[in-house]
N, C-alpha and C positions, 0 to 999 in steps of 0.2 A: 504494500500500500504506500502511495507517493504519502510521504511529508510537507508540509511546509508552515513555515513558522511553529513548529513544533504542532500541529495540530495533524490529525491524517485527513488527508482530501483524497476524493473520487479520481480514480483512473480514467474517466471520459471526461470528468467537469473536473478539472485541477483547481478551479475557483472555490467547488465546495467541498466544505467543512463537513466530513462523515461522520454520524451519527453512533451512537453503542443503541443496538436496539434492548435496551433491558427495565423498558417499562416503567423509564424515568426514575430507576434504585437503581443506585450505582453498586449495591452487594449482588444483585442478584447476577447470574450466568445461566446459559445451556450448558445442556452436559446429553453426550451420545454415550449409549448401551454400549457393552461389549458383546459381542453375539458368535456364536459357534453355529456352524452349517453341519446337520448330524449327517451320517451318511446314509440317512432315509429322508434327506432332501429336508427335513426339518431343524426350524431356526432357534435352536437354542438358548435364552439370554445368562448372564453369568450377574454377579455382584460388584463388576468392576464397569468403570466409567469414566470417559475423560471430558474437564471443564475446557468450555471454551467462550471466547464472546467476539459476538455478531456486529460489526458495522456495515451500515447501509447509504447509500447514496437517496436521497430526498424526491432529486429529479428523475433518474432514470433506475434506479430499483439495484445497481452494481451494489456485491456485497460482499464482505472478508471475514475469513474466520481467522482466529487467536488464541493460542492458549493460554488459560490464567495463568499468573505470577508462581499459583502454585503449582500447575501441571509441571509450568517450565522449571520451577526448582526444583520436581520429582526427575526428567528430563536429564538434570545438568549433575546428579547427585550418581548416573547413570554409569 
């Protein structure tokens, strides 16, 4: 995601300033399942999950994902 002035802006509108979609709480995050494909074709889900947060573009819908501070210090501890 471009920068500028320390803010992230949109890859199509460099002008605008990208959003955190999180429901205007800055604690909250998405978080995806961890899931196993059994081999009867069925989708498993496990106990484990990774956070992440959403920013969006206003005018044309472009969108990023991130992982939180703490994925990335699970990540960097690796």
């Amino acid at each position: 995601m471009p920068r500028k002035d320390g803010k992230m802006v949109c890859l199509n509108h460099p002008e605008l300033e990208m959003i955190p979609q999180n429901e205007g709480n800055e604690g909250t995050f998405h978080v995806i399942r961890l899931a196993t494909l059994s081999r009867h074709g069925r989708i498993e889900m496990t106990n484990k999950s990774t956070g992440f947060d959403v920013y969006s573009c206003r005018e044309c819908g472009y969108c990023e994902t991130y992982l939180t501070a703490e994925e990335l210090d699970l990540l960097r501890k690796k």
